[in-house]
C-alpha positions as CSV (number, residue, x, y, z in Angstrom):
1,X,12.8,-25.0,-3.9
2,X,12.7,-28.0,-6.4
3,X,13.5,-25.5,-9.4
4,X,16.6,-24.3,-7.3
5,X,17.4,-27.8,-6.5
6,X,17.3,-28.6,-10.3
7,X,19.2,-25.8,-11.2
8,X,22.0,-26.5,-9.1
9,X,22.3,-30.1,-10.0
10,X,22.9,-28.6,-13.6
11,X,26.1,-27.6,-12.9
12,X,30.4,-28.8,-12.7
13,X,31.9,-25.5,-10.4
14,X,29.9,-24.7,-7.4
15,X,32.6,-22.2,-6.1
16,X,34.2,-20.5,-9.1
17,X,36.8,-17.4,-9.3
18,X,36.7,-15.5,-12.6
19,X,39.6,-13.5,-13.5
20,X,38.7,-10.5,-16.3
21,X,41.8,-8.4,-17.4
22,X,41.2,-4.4,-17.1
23,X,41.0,-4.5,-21.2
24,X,37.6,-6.6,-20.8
25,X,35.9,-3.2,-19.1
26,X,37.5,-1.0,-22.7
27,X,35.8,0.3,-25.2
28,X,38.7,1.4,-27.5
29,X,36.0,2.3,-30.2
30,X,34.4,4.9,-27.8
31,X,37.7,5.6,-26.4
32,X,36.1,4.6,-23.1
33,X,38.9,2.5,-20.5
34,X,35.3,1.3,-18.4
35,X,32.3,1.2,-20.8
36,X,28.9,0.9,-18.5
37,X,27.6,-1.5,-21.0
38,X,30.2,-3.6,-20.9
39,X,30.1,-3.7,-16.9
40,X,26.1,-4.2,-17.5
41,X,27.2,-7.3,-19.7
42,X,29.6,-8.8,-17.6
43,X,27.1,-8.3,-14.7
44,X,24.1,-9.7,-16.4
45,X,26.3,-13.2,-17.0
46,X,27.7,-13.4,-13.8
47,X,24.0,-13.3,-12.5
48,X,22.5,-16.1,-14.8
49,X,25.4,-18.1,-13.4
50,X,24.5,-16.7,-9.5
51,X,21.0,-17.9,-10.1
52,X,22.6,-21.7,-10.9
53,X,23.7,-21.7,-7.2
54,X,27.3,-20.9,-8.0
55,X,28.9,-19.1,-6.1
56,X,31.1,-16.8,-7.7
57,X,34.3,-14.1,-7.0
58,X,35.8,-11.7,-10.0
59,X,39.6,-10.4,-9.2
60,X,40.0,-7.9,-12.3
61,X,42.9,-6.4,-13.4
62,X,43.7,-2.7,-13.9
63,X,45.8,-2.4,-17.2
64,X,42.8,-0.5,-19.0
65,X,43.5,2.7,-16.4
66,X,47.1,2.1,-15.2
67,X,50.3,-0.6,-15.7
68,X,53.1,-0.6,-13.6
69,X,55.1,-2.5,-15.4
70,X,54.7,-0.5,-18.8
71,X,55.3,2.5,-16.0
72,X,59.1,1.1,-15.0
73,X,59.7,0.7,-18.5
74,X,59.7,4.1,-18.8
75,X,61.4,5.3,-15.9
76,X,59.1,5.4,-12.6
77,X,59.6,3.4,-10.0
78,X,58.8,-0.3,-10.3
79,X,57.0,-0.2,-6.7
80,X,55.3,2.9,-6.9
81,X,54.2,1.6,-10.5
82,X,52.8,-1.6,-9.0
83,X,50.8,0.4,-6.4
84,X,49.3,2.5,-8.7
85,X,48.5,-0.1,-10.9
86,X,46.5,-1.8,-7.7
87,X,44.6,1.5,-7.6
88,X,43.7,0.9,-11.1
89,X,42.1,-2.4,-9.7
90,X,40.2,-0.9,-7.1
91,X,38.9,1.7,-9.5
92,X,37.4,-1.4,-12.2
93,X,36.5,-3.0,-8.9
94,X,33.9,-0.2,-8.0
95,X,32.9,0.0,-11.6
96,X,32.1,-3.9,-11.8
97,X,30.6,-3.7,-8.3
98,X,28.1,-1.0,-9.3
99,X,27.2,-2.9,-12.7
100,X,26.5,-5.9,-10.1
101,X,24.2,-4.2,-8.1
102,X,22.5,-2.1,-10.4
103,X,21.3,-5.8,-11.5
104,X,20.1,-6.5,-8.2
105,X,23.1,-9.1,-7.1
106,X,24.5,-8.4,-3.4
107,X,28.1,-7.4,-3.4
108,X,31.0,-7.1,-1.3
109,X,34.0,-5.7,-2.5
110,X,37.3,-6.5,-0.7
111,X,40.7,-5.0,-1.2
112,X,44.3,-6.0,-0.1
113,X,45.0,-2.4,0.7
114,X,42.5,-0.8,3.5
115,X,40.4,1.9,2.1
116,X,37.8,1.5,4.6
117,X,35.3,4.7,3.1
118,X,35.0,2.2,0.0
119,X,35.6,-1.4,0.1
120,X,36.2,-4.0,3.3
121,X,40.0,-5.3,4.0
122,X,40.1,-8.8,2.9
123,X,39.2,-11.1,5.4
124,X,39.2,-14.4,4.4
125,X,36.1,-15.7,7.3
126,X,34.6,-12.7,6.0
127,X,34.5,-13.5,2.2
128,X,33.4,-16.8,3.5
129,X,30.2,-15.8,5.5
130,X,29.7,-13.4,2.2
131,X,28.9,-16.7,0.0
132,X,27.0,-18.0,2.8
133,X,25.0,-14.7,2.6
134,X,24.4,-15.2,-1.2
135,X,26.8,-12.3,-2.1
136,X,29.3,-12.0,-4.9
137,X,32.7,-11.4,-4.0
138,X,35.0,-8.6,-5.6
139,X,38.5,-9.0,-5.0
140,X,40.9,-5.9,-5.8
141,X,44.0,-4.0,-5.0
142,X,45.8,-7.6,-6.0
143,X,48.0,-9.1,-3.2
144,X,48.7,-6.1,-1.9
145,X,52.6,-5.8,-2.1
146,X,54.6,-4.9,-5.6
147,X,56.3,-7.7,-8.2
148,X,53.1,-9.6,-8.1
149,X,50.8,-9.3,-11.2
150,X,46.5,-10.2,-10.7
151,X,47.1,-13.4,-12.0
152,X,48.8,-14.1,-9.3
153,X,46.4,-12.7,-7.0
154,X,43.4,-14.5,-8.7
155,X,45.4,-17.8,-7.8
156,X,46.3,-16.8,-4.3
157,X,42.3,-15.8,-3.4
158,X,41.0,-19.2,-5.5
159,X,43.4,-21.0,-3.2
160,X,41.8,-18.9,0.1
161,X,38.2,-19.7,0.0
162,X,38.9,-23.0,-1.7
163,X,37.3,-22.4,-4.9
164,X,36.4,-25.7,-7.3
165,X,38.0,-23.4,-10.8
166,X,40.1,-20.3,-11.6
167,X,38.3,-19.1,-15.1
168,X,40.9,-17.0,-16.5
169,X,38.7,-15.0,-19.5
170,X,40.8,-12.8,-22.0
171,X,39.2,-10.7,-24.6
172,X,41.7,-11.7,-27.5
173,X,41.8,-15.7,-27.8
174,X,40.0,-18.6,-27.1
175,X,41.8,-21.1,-25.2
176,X,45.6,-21.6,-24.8
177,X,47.9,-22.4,-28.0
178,X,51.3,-23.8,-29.2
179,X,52.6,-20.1,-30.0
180,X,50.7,-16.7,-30.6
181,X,47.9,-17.4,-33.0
182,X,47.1,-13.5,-33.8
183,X,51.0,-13.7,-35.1
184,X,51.3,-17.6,-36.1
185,X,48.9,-18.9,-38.2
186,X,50.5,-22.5,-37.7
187,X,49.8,-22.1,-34.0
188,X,47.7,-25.2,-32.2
189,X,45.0,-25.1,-30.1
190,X,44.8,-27.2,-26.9
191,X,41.7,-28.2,-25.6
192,X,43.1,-30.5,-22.6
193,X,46.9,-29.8,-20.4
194,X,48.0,-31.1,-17.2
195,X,50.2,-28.8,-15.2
196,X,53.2,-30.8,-16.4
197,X,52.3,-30.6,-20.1
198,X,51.8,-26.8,-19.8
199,X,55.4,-26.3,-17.9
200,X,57.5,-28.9,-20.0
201,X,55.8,-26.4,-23.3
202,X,56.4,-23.4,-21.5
203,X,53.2,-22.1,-22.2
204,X,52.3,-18.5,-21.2
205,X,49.3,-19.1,-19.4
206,X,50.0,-16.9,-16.0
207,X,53.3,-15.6,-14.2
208,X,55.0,-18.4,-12.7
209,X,53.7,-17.7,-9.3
210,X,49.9,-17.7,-10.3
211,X,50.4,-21.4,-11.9
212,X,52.4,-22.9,-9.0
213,X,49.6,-21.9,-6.6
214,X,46.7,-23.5,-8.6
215,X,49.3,-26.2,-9.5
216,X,49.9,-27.0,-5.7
217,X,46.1,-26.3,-4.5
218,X,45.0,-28.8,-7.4
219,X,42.6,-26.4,-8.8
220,X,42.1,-26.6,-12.6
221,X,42.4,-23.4,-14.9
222,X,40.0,-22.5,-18.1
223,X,41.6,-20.0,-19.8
224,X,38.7,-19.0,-22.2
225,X,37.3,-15.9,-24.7
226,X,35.0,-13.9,-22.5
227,X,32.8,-11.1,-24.4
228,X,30.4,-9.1,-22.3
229,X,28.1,-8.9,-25.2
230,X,28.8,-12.4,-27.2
231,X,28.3,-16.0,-26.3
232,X,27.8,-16.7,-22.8
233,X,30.6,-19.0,-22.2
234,X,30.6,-18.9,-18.5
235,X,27.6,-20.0,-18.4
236,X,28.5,-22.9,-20.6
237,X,31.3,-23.7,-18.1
238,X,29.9,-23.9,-14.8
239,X,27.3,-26.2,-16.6
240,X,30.5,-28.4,-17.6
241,X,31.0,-27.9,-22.0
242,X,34.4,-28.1,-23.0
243,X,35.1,-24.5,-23.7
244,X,38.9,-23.2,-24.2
245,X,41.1,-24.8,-22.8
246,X,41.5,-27.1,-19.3
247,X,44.6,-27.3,-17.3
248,X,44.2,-29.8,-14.4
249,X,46.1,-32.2,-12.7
């Protein structure tokens, strides 16, 4: 009990809610869209932060299988393009849920749209009796309705069960910037924003609706370079380094 105690002392976010983009499960070099290492790697950090005492959900999206928007573009319909794309979600949901529990974590894995033979409706005293079970939380199938990316629904279920940081991972940079640093090579780094700073810049960091949520609920974004087999930055975070970038109040 003392070493748990300790432990949990150790760290910033008790109650965190990682987002991972569908490209974080890709292996483009294997021409795999869900590579099972990749889930094994992402699993085995999420449990080294478990075994802190924090309790954790993942809301991933689907764009390595299916995006709607990309879809519209091209002539489907943007609603039956969005629903698809929620499939997608529920499809890397299952995958990271497996990886979970093949490294002994417990899991639940909750989607907006019923698919009872699979996954439990979200229910938000549900998800909250999972973390006082010691479970991990999967969230999928986004909000549930069309016109509303995973960002948004990462913000919408952080706000829900009251979680203390939205950790927004992406695969390509490492923290937010002035302009596009893969195409600007003058492009600044911040390390620190408030919620005003990041509007009054008009800084992509989510959708609009995602940042108003987190804005409103107070909770502080770390938009951060997540690798499943590279540093383990998470882990860094919940104990409270200054990784990427902060956006609080």
């Amino acid at each position: 009990m003392a070493e748990t105690r300790d432990a949990s002392a150790q760290v910033r976010y008790r109650r965190v809610l990682l987002k991972l983009s569908g490209e974080a499960l890709r292996n483009k070099a294997k021409g795999l869209s869900i590579d099972p290492e990749i889930v094994a790697g992402i699993a085995r950090q999420v449990k080294e932060v478990h075994a802190l005492g924090v309790e954790v959900a993942l809301v991933v999206g689907g764009g390595n299988i299916f995006r709607g928007t990309t879809a519209a573009q091209r002539g489907l319909d943007r609603t039956s393009g969005d629903y698809m794309g929620m499939l997608a979600t529920i499809i890397n949901g299952l995958a990271l849920q497996s990886g979970l529990e093949k490294a002994g974590l417990e899991t639940r894995l909750q989607t907006a749209i019923e698919m009872r033979q699979i996954a439990e409706p979200f229910i938000l005293r549900r998800a909250l009796r999972h973390f006082e079970k010691k479970r991990i939380l999967i969230f999928a199938g986004g909000t549930g309705n069309p016109y509303f990316s995973t960002d948004t629904a990462a913000a919408l279920r952080a706000s829900e069960i009251g979680a203390e940081a939205l950790l927004k991972a992406t695969t390509m940079v490492d923290g937010v910037y002035s302009s596009d640093p893969l195409a600007d090579s003058g492009a600044v780094k911040y390390d620190e924003l408030t919620y005003e700073e990041a509007i009054a810049k008009s800084l992509k960091i989510m959708d609009g609706a995602a940042f108003a949520l987190c804005r409103e609920h107070r909770i502080p974004i770390v938009v951060f370079k997540f690798s499943a087999q590279g540093e383990d930055n998470l882990m860094r975070i919940v104990r409270g380094e200054k990784i990427g970038t902060l956006i609080h109040s």
